[in-house]
ROTOR-249569 format. One record per residue (C-alpha): chain; residue number from 0; x, y, z; residue in three letters. Coordinates in nm, 4 decimals. Example, Ala and Ser with C-alpha at 12.3 -4.5 7.8 and 13.67 -1.06 7.14 Angstrom:
% residues 2
[site 'A',0,[1.2300,-0.4500,0.7800],'ala']
[site 'A',1,[1.3670,-0.1060,0.7140],'ser']
This chain:
% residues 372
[site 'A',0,[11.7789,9.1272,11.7957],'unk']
[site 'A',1,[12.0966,9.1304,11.5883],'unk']
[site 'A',2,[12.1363,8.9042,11.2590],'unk']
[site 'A',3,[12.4484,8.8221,11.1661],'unk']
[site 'A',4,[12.4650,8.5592,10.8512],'unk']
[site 'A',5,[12.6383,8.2357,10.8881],'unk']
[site 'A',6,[12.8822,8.1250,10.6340],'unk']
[site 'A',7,[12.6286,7.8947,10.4769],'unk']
[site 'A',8,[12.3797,8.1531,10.4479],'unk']
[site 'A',9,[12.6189,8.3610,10.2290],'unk']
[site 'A',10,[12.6949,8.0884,10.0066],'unk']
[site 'A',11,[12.3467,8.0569,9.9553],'unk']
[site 'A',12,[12.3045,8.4382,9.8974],'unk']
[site 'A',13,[12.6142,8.3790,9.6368],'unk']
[site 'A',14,[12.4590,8.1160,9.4635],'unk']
[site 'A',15,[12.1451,8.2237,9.3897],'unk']
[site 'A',16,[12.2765,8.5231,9.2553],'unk']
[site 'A',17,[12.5443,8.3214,9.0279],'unk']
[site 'A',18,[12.2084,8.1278,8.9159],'unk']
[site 'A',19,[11.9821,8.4278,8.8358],'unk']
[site 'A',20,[12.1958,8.6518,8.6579],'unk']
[site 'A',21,[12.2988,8.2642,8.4612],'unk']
[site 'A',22,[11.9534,8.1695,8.4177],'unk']
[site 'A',23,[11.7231,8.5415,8.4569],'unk']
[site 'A',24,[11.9082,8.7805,8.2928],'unk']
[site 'A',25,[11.6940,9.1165,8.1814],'unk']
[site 'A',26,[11.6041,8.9560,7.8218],'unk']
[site 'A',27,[11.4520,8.6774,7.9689],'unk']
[site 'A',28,[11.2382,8.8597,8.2097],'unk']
[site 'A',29,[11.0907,9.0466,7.9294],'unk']
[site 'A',30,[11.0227,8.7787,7.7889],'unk']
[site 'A',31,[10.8552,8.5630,8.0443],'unk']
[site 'A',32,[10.6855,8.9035,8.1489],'unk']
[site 'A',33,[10.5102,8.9131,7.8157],'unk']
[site 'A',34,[10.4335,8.5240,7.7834],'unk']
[site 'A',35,[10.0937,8.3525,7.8812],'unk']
[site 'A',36,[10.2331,8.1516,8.1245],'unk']
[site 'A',37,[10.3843,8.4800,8.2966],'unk']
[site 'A',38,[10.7268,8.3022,8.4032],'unk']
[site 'A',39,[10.9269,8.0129,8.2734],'unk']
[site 'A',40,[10.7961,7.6178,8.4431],'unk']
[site 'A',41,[11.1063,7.5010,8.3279],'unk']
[site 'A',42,[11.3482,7.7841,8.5776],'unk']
[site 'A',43,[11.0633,7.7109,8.8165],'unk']
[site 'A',44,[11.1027,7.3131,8.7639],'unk']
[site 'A',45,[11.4929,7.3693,8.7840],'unk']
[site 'A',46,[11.4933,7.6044,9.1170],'unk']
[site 'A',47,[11.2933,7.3237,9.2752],'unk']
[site 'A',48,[11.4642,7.0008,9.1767],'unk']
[site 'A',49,[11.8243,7.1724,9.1363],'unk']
[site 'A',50,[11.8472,7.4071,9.4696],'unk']
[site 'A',51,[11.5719,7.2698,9.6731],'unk']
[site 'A',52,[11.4131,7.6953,9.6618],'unk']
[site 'A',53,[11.0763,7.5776,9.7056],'unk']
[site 'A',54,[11.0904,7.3656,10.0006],'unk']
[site 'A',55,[11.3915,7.5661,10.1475],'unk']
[site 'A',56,[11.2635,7.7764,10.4596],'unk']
[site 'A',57,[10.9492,7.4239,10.5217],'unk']
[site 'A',58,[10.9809,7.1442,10.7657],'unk']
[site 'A',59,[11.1946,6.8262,10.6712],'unk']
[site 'A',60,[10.8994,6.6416,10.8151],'unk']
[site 'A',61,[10.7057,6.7995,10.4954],'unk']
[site 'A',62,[10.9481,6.7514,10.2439],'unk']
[site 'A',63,[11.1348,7.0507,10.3213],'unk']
[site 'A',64,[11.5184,7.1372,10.4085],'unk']
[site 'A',65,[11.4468,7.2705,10.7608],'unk']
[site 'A',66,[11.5245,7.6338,10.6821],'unk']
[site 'A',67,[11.3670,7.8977,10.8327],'unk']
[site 'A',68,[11.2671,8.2466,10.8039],'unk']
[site 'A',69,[11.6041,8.4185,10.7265],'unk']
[site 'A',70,[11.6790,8.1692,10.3980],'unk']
[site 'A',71,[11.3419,8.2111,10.2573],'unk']
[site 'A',72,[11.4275,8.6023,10.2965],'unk']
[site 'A',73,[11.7584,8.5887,10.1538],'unk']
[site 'A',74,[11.6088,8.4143,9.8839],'unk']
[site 'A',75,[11.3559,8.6794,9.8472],'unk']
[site 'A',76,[11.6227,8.9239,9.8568],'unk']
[site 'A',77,[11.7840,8.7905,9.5594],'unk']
[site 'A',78,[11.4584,8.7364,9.3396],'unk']
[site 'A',79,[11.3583,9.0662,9.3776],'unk']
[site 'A',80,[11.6959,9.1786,9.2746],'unk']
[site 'A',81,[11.6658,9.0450,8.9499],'unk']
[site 'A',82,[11.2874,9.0983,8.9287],'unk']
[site 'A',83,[11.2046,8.7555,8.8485],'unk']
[site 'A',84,[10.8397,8.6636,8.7341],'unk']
[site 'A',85,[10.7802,8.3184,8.9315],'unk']
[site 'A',86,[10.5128,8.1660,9.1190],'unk']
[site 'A',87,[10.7719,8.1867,9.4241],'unk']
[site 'A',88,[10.5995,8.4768,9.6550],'unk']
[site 'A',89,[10.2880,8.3556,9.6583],'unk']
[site 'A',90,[10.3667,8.0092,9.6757],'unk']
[site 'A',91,[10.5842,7.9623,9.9249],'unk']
[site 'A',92,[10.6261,8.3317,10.0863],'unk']
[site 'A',93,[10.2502,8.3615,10.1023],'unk']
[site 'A',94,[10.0717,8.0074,10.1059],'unk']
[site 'A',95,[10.3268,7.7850,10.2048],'unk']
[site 'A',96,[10.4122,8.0423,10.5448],'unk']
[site 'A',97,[10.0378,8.0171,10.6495],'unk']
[site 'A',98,[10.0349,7.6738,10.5922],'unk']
[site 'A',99,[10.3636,7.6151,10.8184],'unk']
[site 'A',100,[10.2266,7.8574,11.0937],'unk']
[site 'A',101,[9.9316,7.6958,11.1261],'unk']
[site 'A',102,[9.8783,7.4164,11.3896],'unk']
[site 'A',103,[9.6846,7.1753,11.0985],'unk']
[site 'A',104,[9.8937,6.8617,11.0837],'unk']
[site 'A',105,[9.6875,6.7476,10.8459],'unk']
[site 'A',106,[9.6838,7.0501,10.5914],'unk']
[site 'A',107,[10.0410,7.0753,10.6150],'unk']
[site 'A',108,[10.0823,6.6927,10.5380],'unk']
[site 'A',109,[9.8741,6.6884,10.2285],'unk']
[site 'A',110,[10.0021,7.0454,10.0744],'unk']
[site 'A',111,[10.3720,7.1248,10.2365],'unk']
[site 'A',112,[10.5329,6.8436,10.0591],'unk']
[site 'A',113,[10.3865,6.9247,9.6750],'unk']
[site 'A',114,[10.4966,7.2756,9.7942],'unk']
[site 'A',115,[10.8490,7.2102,9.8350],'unk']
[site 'A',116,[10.9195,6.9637,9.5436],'unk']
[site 'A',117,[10.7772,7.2043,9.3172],'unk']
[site 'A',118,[10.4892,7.0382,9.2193],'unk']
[site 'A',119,[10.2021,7.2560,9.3354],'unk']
[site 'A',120,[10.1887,7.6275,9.2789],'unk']
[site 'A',121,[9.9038,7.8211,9.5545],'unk']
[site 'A',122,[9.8631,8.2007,9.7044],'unk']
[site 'A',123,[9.6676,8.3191,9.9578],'unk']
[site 'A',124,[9.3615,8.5886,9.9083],'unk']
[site 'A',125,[9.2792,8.7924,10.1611],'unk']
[site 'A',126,[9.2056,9.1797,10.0690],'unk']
[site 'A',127,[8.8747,9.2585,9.8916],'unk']
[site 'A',128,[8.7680,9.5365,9.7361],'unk']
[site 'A',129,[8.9000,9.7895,10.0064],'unk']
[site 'A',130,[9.2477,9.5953,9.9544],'unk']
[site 'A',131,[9.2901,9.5761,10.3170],'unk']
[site 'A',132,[9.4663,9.2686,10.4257],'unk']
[site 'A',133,[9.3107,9.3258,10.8081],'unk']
[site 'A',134,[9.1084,8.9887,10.9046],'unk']
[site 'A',135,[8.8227,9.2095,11.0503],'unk']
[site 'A',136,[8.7583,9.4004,10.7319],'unk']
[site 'A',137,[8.7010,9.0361,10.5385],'unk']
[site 'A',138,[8.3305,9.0295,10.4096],'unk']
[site 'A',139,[8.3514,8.6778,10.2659],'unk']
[site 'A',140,[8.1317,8.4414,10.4214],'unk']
[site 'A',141,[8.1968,8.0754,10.4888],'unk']
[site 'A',142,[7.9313,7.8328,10.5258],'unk']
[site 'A',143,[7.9125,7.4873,10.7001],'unk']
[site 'A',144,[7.7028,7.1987,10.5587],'unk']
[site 'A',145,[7.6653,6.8508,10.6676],'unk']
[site 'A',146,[7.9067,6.7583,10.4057],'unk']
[site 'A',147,[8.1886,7.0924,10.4320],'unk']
[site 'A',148,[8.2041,7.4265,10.3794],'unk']
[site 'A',149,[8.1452,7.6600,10.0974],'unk']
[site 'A',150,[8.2782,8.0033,10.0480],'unk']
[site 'A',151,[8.1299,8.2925,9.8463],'unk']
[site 'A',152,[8.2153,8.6706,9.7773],'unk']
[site 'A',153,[8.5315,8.8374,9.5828],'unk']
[site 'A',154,[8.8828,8.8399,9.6749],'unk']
[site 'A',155,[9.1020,9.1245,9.4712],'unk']
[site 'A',156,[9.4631,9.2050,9.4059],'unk']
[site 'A',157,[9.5588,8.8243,9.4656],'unk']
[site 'A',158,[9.9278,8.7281,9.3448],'unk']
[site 'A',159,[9.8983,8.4618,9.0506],'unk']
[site 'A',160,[9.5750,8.3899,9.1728],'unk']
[site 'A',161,[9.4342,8.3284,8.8088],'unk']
[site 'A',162,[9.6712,8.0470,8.7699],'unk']
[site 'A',163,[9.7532,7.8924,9.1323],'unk']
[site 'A',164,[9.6375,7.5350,9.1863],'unk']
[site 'A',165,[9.5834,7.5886,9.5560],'unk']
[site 'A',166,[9.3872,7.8913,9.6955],'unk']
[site 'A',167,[9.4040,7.9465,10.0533],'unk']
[site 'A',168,[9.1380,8.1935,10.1081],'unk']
[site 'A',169,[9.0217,8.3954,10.4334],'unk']
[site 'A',170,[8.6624,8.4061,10.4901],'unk']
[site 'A',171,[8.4168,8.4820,10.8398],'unk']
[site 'A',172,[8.1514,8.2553,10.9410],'unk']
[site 'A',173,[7.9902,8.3908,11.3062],'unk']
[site 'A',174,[8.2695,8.2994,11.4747],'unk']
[site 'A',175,[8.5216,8.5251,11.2782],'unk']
[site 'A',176,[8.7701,8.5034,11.0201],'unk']
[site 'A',177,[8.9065,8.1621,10.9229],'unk']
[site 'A',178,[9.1118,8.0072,10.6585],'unk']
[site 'A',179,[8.9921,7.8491,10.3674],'unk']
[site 'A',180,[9.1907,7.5773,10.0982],'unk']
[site 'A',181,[8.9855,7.5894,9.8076],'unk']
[site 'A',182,[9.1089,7.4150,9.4845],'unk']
[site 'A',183,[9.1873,7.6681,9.1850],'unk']
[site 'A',184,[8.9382,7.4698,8.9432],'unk']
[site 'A',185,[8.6706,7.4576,9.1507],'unk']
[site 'A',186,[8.2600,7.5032,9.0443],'unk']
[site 'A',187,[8.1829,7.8381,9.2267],'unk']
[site 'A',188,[8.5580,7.9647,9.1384],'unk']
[site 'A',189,[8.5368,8.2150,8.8563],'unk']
[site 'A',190,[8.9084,8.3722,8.8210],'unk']
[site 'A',191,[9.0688,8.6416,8.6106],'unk']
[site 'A',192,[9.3802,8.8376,8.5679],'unk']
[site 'A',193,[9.3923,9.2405,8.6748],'unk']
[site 'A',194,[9.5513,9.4715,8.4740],'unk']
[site 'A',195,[9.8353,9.5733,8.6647],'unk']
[site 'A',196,[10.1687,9.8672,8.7071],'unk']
[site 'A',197,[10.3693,9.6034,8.7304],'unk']
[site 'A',198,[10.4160,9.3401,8.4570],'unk']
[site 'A',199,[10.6807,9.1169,8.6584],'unk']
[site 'A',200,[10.4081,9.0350,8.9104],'unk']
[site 'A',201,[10.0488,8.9411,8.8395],'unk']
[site 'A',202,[9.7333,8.9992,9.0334],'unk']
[site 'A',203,[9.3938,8.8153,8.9843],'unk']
[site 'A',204,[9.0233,8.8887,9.1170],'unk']
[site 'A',205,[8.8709,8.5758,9.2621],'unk']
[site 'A',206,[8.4896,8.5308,9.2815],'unk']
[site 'A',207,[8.3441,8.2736,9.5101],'unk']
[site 'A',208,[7.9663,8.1370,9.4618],'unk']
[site 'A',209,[7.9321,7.8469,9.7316],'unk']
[site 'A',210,[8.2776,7.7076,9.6224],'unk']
[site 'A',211,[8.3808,7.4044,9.8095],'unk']
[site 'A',212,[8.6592,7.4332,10.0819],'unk']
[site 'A',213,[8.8351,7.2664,10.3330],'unk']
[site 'A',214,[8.9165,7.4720,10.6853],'unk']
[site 'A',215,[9.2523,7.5030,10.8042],'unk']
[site 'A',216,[9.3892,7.5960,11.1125],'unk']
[site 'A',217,[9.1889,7.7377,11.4442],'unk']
[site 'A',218,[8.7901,7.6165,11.3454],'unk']
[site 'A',219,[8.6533,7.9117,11.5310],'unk']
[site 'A',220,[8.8121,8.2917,11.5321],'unk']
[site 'A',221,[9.0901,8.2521,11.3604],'unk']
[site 'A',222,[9.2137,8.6634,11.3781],'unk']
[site 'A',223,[9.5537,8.5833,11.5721],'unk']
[site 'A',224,[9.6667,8.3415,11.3532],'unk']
[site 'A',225,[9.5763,8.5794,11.0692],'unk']
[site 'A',226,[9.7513,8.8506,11.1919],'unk']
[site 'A',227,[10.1145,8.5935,11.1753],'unk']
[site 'A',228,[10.0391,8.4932,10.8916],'unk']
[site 'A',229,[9.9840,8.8537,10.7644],'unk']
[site 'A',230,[10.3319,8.9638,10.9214],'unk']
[site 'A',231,[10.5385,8.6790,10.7305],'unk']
[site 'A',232,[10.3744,8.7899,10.4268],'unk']
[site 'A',233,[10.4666,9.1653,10.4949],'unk']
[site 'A',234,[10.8395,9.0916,10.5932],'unk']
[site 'A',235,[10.8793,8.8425,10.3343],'unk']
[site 'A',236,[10.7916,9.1542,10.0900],'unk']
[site 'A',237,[11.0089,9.3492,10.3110],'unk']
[site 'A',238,[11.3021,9.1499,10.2190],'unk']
[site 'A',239,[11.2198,9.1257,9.8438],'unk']
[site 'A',240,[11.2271,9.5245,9.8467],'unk']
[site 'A',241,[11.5508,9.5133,10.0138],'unk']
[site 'A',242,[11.6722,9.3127,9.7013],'unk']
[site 'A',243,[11.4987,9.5357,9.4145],'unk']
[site 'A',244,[11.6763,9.8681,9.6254],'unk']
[site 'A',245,[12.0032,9.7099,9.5964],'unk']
[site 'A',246,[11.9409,9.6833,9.2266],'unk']
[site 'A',247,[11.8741,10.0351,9.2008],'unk']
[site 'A',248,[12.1585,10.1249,9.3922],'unk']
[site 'A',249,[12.4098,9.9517,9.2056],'unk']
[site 'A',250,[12.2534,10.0576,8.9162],'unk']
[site 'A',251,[12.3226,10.3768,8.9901],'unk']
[site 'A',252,[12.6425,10.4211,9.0778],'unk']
[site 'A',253,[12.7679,10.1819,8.7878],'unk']
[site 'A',254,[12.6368,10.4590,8.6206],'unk']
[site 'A',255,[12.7635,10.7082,8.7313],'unk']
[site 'A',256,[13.0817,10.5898,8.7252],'unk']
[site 'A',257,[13.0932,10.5574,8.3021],'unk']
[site 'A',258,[12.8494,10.8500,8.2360],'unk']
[site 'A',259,[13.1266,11.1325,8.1202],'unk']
[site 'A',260,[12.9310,11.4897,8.0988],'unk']
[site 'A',261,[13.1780,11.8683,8.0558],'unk']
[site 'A',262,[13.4725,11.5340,8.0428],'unk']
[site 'A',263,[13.4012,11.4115,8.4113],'unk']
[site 'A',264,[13.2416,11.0984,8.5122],'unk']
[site 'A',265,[12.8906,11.2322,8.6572],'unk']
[site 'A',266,[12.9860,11.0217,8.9610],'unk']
[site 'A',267,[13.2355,11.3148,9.0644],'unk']
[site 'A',268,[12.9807,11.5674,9.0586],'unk']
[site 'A',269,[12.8472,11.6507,9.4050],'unk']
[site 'A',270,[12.4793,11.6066,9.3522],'unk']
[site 'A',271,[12.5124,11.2603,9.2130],'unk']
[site 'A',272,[12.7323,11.1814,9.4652],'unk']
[site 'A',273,[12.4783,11.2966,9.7418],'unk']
[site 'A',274,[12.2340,11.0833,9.5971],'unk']
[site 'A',275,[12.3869,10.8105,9.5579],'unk']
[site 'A',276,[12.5061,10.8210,9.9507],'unk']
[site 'A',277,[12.1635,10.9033,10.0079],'unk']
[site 'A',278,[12.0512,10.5571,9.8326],'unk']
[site 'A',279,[12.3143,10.3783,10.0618],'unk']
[site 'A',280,[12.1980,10.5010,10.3763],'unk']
[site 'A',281,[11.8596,10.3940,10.2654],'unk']
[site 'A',282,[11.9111,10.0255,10.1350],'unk']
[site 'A',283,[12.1335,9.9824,10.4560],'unk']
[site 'A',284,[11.8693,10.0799,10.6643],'unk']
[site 'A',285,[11.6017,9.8764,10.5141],'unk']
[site 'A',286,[11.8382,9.5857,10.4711],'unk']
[site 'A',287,[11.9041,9.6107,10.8654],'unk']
[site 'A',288,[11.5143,9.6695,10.9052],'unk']
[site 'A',289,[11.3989,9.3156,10.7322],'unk']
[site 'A',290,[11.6737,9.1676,10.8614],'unk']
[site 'A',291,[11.5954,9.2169,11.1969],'unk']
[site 'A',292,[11.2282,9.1105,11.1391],'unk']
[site 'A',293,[11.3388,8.8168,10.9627],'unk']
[site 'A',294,[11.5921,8.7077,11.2945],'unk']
[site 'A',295,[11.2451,8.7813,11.4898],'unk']
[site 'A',296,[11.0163,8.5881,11.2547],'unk']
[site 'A',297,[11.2856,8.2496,11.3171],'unk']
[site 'A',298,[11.3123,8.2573,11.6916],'unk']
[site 'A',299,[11.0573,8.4586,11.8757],'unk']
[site 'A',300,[10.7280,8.5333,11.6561],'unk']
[site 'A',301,[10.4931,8.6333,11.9554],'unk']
[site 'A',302,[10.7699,8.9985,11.9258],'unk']
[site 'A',303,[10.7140,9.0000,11.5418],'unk']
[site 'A',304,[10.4083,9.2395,11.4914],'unk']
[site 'A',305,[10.6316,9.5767,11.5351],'unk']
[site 'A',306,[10.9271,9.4926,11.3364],'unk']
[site 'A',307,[10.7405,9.3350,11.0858],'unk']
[site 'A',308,[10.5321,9.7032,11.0861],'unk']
[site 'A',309,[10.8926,9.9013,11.1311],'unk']
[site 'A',310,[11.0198,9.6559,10.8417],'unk']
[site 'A',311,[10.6982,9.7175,10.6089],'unk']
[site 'A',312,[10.6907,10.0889,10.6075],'unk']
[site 'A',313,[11.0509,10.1365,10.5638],'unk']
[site 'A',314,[11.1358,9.8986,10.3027],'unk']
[site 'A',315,[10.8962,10.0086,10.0566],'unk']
[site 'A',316,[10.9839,10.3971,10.1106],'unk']
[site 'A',317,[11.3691,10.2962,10.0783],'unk']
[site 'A',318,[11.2908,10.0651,9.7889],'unk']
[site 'A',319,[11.0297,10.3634,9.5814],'unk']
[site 'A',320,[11.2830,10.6295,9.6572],'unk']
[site 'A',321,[11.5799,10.4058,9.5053],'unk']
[site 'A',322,[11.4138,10.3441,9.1911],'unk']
[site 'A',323,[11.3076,10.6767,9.1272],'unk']
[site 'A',324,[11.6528,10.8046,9.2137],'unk']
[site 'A',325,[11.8034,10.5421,8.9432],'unk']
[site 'A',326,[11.5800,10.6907,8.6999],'unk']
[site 'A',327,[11.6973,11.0544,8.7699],'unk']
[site 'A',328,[12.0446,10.9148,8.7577],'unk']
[site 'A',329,[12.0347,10.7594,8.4647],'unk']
[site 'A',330,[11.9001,11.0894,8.2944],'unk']
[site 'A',331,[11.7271,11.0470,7.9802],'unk']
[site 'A',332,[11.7903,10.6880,7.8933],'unk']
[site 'A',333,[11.6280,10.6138,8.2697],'unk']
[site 'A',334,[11.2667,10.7047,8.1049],'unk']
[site 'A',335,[11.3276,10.4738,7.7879],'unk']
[site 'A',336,[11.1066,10.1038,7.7348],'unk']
[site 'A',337,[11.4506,9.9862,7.6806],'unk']
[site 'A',338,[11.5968,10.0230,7.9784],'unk']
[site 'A',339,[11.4864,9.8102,8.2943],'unk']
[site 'A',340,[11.4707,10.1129,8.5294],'unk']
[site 'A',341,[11.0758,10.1609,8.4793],'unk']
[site 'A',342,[11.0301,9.7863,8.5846],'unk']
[site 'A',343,[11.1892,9.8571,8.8998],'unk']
[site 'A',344,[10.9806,10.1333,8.9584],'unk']
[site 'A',345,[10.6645,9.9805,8.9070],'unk']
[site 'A',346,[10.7591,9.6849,9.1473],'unk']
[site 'A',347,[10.8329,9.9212,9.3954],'unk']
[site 'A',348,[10.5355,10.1248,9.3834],'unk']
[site 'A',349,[10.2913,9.8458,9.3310],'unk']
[site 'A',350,[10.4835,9.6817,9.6391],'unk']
[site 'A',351,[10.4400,9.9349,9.8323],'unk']
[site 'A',352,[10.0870,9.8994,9.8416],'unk']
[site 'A',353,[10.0505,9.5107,9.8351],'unk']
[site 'A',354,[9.9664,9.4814,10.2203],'unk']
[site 'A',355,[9.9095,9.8195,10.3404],'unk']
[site 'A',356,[10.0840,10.1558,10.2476],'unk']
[site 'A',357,[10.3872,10.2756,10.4949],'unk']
[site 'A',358,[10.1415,10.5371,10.6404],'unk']
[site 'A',359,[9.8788,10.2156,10.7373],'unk']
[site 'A',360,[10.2260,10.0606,10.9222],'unk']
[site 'A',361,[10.3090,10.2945,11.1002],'unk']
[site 'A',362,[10.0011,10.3630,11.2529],'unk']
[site 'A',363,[9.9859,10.0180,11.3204],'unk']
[site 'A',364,[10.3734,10.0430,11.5034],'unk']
[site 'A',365,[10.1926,10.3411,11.6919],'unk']
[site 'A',366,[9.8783,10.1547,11.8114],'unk']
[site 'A',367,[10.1335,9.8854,11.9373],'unk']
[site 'A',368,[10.3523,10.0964,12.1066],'unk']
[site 'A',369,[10.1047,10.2770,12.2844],'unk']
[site 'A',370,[10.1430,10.6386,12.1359],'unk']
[site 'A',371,[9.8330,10.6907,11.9724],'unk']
């Protein structure tokens, strides 16, 4: 399935870009990388009420602007071109996806709309201590009372969960996995930031003792819609590499192209030039990779599961190889605090194993194409 962008899905692409590198530029992420809050509400405030980000790729019935699948990943594209700490991924990417997917008119009525005008951050926490994101390796229990359910055990690695207002959590009960809204300030919710690689994107471990929750979606096994839910997350990451390669890329050859060494750019040189083909051939191919799982994602999700795979384990290769390239391109200034090529790099390879590292993809593509 091809993917060829409209002329209003450009112009979105353009803007956004005019508006980060207005609004984001590198000092400020440093800045908001290093702050409490861990981004800036005001930019987050703005990209909801100004350009409509949050509630872009959601239902107009929900407050949304009808969008699908391919805006929210062009808009992932650009914000991980510029690296920029937000509540965004896990908010709308992660929590406001399963939300969508899921056949719960009434959980999408009561959380979609705060989604999109900006006005309610949330993630969704599935991998535990193993850091699979698998439903049938989940170990946290739901219980059901007269009165609800409760949840207890330990979620890990969960993006801005130490701050989110909504936590859409996946838990088993003896019918299987289900999902779980649970409200950030909760009694039974004890939360707290991870150090991390990466200091544009935080992670939080989230323990559980008979918290309150609400279920969403299918009331009994639940592992189908899981596994959707699971493959927007992974191609919305998918596209977000896509972004942070291009960065590299460019980087690179802008580089290259004022570096003078023996009174020649180092852009004529035949190594640098071989790597920085090598870099084009690989954002290309993961930009044509997400892409095509995005086109899938909007108009035929039962055929998602193997692009979204194909999609996972190239983009974050392409992406980690880009970055590390830029640094070796760069030279010596490449290694320095100053520069911002470490912060790609640790994006990339923290990325890379969010949701499953390209060797647990493919194996997955293999099992679905019958070849293992």
């Amino acid at each position: 399935m091809a993917l060829t962008l409209t002329e209003e899905q450009d112009e979105l692409r353009t803007l956004l870009r005019r508006f980060l590198a207005d609004k984001a530029p590198s000092e400020e992420v440093r800045r908001w990388m290093e702050s409490e809050e861990g981004h800036d509400p005001a930019l987050w405030r703005q990209m909801a009420d100004q350009l409509g980000l949050q509630g872009l790729a959601l239902p107009e019935a929900y407050g949304g602007s009808g969008g699908g699948s391919v805006e929210l990943g062009l808009v992932l594209e650009e914000l991980g071109r510029s690296l920029l700490p937000s509540p965004f991924f896990a908010t709308v990417a992660l929590a406001g996806q399963a939300l969508a997917a899921s056949d719960d008119e009434v959980a999408k009525a009561r959380w979609l709309p705060a989604i999109a005008d900006g006005s309610l951050t949330a993630t969704l926490a599935v991998a535990e201590e193993s850091g699979s994101w698998r439903p049938e390796d989940v170990e946290a229990r739901a219980t059901r009372h007269a009165d609800g359910w409760t949840l207890s055990g330990t979620k890990m690695f969960v993006i801005d969960g130490h701050r989110a207002d909504l936590l859409l959590v996946v838990a088993r009960d003896d019918t299987g996995p289900g999902l779980f809204a649970v409200d950030g300030t909760a009694r039974g919710v004890t939360r707290a930031r991870l150090d991390t690689l990466d200091p544009t994107r935080r992670l939080a471990r989230i323990d559980l003792d008979s918290a309150p929750a609400l279920r969403i979606g299918p009331h009994e096994d639940a592992s189908a819609y899981l596994r959707t839910v699971t493959d927007l997350a992974v191609v919305a990451l998918a596209a977000e590499q896509v972004g942070g390669a291009q960065a590299c890329l460019d980087a690179a050859v802008e580089y290259a192209k004022i570096r003078v060494q023996f009174g020649r750019p180092i852009g004529s040189f035949q190594a640098i030039k071989h790597k920085c083909a090598d870099l084009l051939l690989g954002a290309e191919g993961a930009r044509s990779a997400a892409y095509h799982a995005l086109a899938v994602a909007a108009e035929n999700p039962a055929d998602l599961p193997a692009p979204a795979a194909v999609a996972a384990a190239y983009c974050a290769e392409a992406f980690s190889h880009a970055a590390k390239e830029n640094i070796q391109i760069h030279g010596g200034i490449g290694y320095t605090w100053e520069h911002d090529a470490h912060l790609y790099l640790k994006r990339a390879k923290s990325s890379e194993h969010l949701f499953g590292g390209p060797v647990a993809h493919r194996a997955r593509l293999a099992d679905l194409v019958g070849i293992r």
